[in-house]
N, C-alpha and C positions, 0 to 999 in steps of 0.2 A: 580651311585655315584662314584668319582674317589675314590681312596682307597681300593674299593672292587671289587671283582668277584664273578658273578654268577659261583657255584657247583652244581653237581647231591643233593650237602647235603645243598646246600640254600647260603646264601649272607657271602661272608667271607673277614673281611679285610685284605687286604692286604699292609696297611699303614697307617700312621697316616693321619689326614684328615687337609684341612687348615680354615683359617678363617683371611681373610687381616682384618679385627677390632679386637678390644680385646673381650673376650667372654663375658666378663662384659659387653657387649651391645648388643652378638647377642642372648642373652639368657636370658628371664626375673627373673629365680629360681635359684638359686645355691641350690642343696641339698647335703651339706656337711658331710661326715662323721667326727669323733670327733677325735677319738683316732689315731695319725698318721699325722692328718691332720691339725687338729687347734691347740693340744696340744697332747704333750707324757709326763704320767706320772704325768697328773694333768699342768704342765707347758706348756705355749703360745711355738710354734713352730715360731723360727726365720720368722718375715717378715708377721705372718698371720692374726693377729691385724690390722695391719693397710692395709694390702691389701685387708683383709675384711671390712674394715670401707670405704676406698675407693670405692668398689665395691657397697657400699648400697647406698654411695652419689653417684652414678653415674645410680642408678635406679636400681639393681638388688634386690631382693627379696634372703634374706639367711633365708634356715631353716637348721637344724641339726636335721641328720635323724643319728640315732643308732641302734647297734645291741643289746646292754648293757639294759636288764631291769631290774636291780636292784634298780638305781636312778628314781625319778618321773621326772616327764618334770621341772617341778617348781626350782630342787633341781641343775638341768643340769641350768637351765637360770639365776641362783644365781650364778653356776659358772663360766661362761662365762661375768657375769657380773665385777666378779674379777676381769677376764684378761681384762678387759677393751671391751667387747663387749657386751653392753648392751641388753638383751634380753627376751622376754618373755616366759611363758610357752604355749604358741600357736606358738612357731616358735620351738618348741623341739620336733619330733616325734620317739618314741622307738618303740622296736620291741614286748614290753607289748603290746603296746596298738593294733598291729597289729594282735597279737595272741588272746587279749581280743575280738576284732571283729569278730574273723572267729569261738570264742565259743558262741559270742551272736547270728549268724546267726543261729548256730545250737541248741544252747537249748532256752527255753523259759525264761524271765526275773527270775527272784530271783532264778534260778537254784542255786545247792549248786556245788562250782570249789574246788579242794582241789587243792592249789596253794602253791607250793614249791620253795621257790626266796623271793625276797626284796619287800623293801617297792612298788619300781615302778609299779611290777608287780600286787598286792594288789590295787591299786589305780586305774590302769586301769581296771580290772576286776570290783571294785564298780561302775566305771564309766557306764561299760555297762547293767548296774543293777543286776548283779551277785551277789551271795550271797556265801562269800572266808570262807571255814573251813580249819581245820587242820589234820583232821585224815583218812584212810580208812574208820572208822569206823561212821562214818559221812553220808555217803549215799551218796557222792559224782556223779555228773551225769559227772563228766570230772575233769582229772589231769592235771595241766600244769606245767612245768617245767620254769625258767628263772634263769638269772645269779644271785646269792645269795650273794656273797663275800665269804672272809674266814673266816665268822662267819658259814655258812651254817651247820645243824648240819646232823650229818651221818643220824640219828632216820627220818630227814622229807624224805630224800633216799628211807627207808626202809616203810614209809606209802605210797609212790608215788608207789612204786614195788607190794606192798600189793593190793593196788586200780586196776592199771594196770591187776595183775595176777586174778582179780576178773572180770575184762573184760570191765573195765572203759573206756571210751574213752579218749585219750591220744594223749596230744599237746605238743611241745614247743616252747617257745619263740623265739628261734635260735638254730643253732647246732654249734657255734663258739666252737673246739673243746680248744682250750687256748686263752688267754686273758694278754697283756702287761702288766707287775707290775715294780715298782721302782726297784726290786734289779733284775729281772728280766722275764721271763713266765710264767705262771701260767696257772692250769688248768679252762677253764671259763664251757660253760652250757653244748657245747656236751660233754664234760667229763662225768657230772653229768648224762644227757641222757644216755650214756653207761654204765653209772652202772647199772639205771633199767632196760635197755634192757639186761642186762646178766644175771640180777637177774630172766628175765620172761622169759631165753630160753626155758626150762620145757613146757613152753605152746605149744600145736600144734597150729600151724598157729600165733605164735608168733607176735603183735605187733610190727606196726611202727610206732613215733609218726606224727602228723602235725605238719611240722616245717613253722613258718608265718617268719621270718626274712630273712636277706639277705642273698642269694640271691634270694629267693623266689617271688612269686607274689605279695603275701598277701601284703609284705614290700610296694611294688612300691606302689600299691594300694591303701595303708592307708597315704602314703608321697601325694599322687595325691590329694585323699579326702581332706585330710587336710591342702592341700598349696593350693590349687586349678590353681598349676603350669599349663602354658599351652605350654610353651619351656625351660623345665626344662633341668639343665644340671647336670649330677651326679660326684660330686669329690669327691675320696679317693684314698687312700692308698694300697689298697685291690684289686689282682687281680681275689679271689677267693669269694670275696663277695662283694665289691663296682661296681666294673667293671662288672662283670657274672650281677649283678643286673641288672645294668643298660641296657645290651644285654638282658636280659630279659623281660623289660619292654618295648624295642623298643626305648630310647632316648640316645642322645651323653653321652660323659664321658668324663673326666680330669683327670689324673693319675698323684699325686704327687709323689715327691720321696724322701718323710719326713719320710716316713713310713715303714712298715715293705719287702715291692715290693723294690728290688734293679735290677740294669740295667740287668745284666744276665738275668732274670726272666723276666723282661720284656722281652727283644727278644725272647725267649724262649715260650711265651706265646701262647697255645691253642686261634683258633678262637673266643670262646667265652669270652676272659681273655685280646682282645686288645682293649685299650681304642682307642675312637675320637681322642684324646689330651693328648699331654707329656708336663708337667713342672717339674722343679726342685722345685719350690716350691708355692705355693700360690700366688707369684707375678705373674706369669703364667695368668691368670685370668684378669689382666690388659693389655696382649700382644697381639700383632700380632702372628697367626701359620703358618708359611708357609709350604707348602703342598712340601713333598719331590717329585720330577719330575725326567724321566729316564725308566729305565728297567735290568732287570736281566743283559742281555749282555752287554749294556755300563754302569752301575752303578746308584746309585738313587743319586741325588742332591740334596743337600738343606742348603741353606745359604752357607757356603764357605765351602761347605762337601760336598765328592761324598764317599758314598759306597757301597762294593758290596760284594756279595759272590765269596770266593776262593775255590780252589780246597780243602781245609779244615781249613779251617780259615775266619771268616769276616774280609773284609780289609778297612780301613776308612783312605784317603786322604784328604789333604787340613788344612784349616785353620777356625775359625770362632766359636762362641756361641756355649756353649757345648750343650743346646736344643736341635738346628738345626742336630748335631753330631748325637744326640743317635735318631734324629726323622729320618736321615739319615739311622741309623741303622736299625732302627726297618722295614724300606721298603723291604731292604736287605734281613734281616732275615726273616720276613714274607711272603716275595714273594718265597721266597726259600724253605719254609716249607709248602705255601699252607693251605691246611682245616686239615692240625694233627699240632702238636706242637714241636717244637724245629727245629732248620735246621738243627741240626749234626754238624754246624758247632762252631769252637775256635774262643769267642771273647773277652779274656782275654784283648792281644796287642791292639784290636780297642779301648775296653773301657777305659784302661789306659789310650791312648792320650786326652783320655776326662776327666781322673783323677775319674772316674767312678769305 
C-alpha cells in the first residue's frame, strides 16, 4: 500500500494515504468520536453540523463512538439533537456498553457488578442482564469503574478498593486519564483507576484492571457489533485513543484538528498514532486527499508543497491548501523517523508558513 513500509516490526506508515473522492463515498461508516470532533464543551465545532448532515445525504452511515460512560446513549442522542443532528440512541456506542459486554461474556446473567460511574454505565450493565449494587459488601462477582462526573463521591473509590483488595475482578470502562471541561482539564476515569490501584498496592501480585475502551479491542468490537460497519472509517481528535484504535482494529482514520492533536504532535507521531487522513476540520470528509508523492532526497509533494527533511529543521516550499502543507509534512517527517516517533527534527518555521 503506498504510504507504508514493510519492518522487521510489521507495516508502518509512512504518510498519509490519498483518496481522489471524498471519503464520504469511499467509506460507508463514519465512527465519529464526540469531544474534539463534533463538539468541545458541549458546543457544535465550526463547520461539523452541516458537514455531517451532508455526509449522511450523500449515504454515509454516522455513529458516535465514546470513551465517556457517564451519559446513556439516549441522553448523547438528545444532545446531538440540539445541535441540529438528529439522532438516535442506536447510532450512540460508549465505552459502558463495551465494558458491560466483556463482564457479560464472563459472568453468568443477574451476576451482582458493583458499578462506580454514572448513569450510562448502570444502563449498560442492566442491559446485559447484570444485577449493579453499591457496596463491597454486596458480594459483588466484578467492579467496574467509568467516568462519573464531578459529582463522583470519594466513599464509591473506597468500596471499588475494598472489593478489588478482596480479589474481585476488576474492569474499566476506559483509562482516559483527563477529560475536556469548560474552564478547563479535568481529571476523567484513569484518574479514578489510579486511585484504586494505589489504594491495592499492599496486594502481592497486585491487580490490573480490563480496560474495554479506546484504544482497545473491546471498543472496535462493540462499534463493529453495533453498526455492522463493513468500511468503516474512524475520525477523531485523538492520537492516543482514536487513531491507536483505529490501528488497532485494522481500518482507515481521519484526524481532525478541532481537537486536543495539534500539528507538532502530529508529525511527531509513533507508527501506531498516524492517521490514513489529515483535515483541518470535518469539512475534510467531503474532500479529495491527495496522496503526498516524492522521497526523503528530493522532497515529498503535494498540492503546491514540497517538503523535506533538513539537516535539523523540516523545511516546507511552495505555495497552496494548508491540508496539502502539513500532509506534505507529515511524509517528511514520518519517512525520516521511520517505526519510532519524532524525526529530531524543528518544525516550528514549516508550520508557521501554514499558520499551524
Amino acid at each position: 500500500m503506498r504510504g507504508e513500509r514493510e519492518t522487521m516490526a510489521g507495516t508502518v506508515r509512512t504518510s498519509p494515504s490519498g483518496s481522489g473522492g471524498a471519503l464520504r463515498e469511499e467509506y460507508d461508516t463514519a465512527l465519529l468520536d464526540l469531544d474534539g470532533v463534533v463538539y468541545v464543551a458541549g458546543d457544535a465545532v465550526p463547520h461539523a453540523v452541516r458537514s455531517l448532515e451532508e455526509a449522511r445525504d450523500a449515504g454515509m452511515r454516522l455513529a458516535y463512538v465514546t470513551n465517556n460512560a457517564s451519559r446513556t446513549p439516549e441522553a448523547v442522542a438528545r444532545h446531538l439533537g440540539e445541535l441540529g443532528l438528529p439522532a438516535e440512541a442506536e447510532d450512540v456506542i460508549t465505552s459502558a456498553q463495551a465494558v458491560a459486554r466483556l463482564i457479560a461474556e464472563r459472568f453468568p446473567r443477574g451476576s451482582r457488578v458493583l458499578a462506580v460511574g454514572g448513569d450510562g454505565l448502570r444502563e449498560a450493565l442492566r442491559e446485559q442482564g447484570m444485577s449493579v449494587v453499591d457496596s463491597a459488601d454486596d458480594e459483588p462477582a466484578a467492579v467496574v469503574q467509568g467516568y462519573g462526573g464531578p459529582r463522583l463521591q470519594w466513599g464509591r473509590l473506597g468500596e471499588a478498593a475494598i472489593a478489588v483488595g478482596r480479589g474481585v475482578a476488576w474492569f474499566a470502562a476506559n483509562g482516559d486519564v483527563t477529560v475536556p471541561g469548560e474552564r478547563g482539564v479535568l481529571p476523567g476515569n484513569g484518574a479514578a483507576v489510579e486511585v484504586v490501584r494505589m489504594a491495592t498496592r499492599w496486594m502481592r501480585d497486585a491487580p490490573e484492571p480490563q480496560i474495554a475502551g479506546k484504544p482497545r479491542p473491546p471498543m472496535h468490537r462493540e462499534t463493529i457489533l453495533r453498526t455492522g460497519a463493513r468500511r468503516p472509517l474512524v475520525v477523531g481528535d485523538r492520537l492516543d485513543t482514536d487513531i491507536e484504535g483505529a490501528h488497532v482494529g485494522g481500518v482507515d482514520s481521519l484526524l481532525v484538528m478541532t481537537g486536543v492533536t495539534d500539528a507538532a504532535q502530529l508529525l511527531a507521531a509513533r507508527p501506531e498514532h498516524r492517521p490514513a487522513y489529515v483535515a483541518l476540520d470535518l469539512r475534510g470528509l467531503a474532500q479529495p486527499h491527495p496522496e503526498p508523492s516524492g522521497d526523503a532526497e528530493a522532497g515529498f509533494g503535494c498540492g503546491g508543497w514540497t517538503a523535506r527533511a533538513g539537516t535539523d529543521a523540516l523545511v516546507l516550499e511552495g505555495e497552496g491548501e494548508v491540508p496539502d502543507g502539513l500532509r506534505a509534512l507529515c511524509a517528511a517527517a514520518w519517512t525520516a523517523a521511520g517505526d519510532r516517533g519524532g524525526c529530531g527534527l524543528d518544525a516550528g518555521k514549516a508550520l508557521a508558513r501554514l499558520g499551524l
